[in-house]
C-alpha positions in Angstrom: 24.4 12.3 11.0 23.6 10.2 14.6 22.8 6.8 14.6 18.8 7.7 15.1 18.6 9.5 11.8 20.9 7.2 9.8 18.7 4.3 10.8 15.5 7.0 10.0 16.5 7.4 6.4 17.0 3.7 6.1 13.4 3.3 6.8 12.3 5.8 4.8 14.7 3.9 2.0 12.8 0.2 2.5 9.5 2.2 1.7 10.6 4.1 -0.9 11.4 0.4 -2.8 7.9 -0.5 -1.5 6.5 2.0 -3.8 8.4 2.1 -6.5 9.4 -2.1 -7.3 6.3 -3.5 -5.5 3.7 -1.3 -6.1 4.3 0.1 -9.7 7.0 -1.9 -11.4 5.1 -5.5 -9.5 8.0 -7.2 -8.4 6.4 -9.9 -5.6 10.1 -10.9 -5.0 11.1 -7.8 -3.7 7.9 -8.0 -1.5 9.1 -10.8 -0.1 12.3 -9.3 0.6 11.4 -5.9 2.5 8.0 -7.7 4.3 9.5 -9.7 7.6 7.7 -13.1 8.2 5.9 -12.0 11.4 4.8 -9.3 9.2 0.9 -8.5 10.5 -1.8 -6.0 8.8 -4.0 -4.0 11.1 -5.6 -2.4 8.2 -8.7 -4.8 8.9 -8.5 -5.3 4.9 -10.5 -8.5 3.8 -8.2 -11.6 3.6 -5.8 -13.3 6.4 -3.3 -9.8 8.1 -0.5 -12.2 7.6 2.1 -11.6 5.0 0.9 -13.8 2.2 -3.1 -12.8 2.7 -1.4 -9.2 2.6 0.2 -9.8 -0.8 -2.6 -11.7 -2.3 -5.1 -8.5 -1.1 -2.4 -5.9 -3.2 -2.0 -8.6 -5.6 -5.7 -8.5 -6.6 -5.8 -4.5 -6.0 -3.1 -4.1 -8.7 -5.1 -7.0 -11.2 -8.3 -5.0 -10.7 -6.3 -1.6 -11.9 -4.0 -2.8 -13.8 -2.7 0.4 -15.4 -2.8 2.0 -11.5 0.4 4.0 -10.2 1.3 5.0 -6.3 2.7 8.3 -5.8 3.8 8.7 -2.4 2.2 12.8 -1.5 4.5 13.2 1.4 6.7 11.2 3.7 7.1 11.3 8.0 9.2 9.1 9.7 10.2 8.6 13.8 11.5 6.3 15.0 10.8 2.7 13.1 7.2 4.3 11.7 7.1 5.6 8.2 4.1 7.6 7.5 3.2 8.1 3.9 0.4 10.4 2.0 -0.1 8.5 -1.0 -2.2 8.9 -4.5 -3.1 5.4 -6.1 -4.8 6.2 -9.9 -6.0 3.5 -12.0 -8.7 2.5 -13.9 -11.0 -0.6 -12.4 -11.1 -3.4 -15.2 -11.2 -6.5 -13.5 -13.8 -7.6 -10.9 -12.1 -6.4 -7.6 -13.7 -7.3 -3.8 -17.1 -8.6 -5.6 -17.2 -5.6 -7.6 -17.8 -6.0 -11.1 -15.4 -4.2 -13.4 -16.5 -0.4 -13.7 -14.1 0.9 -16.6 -14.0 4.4 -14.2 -11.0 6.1 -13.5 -9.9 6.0 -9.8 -8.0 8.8 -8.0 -7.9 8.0 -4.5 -5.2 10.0 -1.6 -4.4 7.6 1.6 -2.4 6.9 4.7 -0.1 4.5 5.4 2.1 4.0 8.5 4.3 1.3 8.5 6.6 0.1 11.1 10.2 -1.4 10.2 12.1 -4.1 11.8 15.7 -4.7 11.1 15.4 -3.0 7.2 11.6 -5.1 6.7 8.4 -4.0 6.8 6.9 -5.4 10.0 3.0 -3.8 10.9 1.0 -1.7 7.9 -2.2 0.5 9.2 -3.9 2.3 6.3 -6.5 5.2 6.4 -8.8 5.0 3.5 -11.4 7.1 2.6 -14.0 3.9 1.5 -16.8 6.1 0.8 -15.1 8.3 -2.2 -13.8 4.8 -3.7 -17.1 3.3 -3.9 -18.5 7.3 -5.0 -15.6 7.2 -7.8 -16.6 3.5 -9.0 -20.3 4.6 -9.6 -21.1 1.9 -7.1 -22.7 4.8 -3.8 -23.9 8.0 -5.3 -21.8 11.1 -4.9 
């Protein structure tokens, strides 16, 4: 294997553990440790795009669906990108971006591309379809 796909599958390895200890087993340690300092969101998410405002934003995510699990749909890497299609399901029991606690189920497919830096997690975009959350919450008619 050449250099250029070594350091591919390396990437793909740093959001793989994003998934799987940060996202469903909640370990904000490990999110330290594969999010650089410089990290920066261009997701245009509410909160500060810097590293802490980005962990507080998945922070609150996760306490709003508490029982919710990523599933990451299909993975793309090139060069320091990682592109994954993800599933996030949960149900929403705790007041999340000033919506009150809905007790529905939420099964929602996105996009992330994330760019790596030296093994850490440097940029984040995300591709969200906003309109089928807020349809699946009861909160905009389907």
């Amino acid at each position: 294997m050449d250099e250029t796909a070594t350091q591919t599958e390396r990437n793909k390895t740093v959001i793989r553990r994003f998934v799987e200890e940060v996202q469903n087993q909640r370990r904000w340690d490990v999110y330290d440790e594969l999010t650089d300092p410089d990290f920066f969101n261009l997701s245009g998410l509410p909160g500060k795009a810097d590293r802490e405002g980005s962990k507080q934003y998945l922070q609150s995510l996760i306490g709003a669906f508490p029982d919710c699990r990523f599933t990451v749909d299909d993975m793309i890497a090139e060069g320091d990108q990682v592109v994954t299609n993800k599933t996030i399901s949960g149900t929403h029991t705790v007041e999340f971006a000033g919506i009150p606690p809905t007790g529905k189920d939420l099964t929602l497919q996105y996009i992330d591309v994330m760019r790596i830096r030296d093994g850490r997690i440097i940029e984040h975009w995300l591709v969200l379809d906003q309109l089928s959350f807020l349809q699946q919450l009861g909160i905009i008619p389907s």
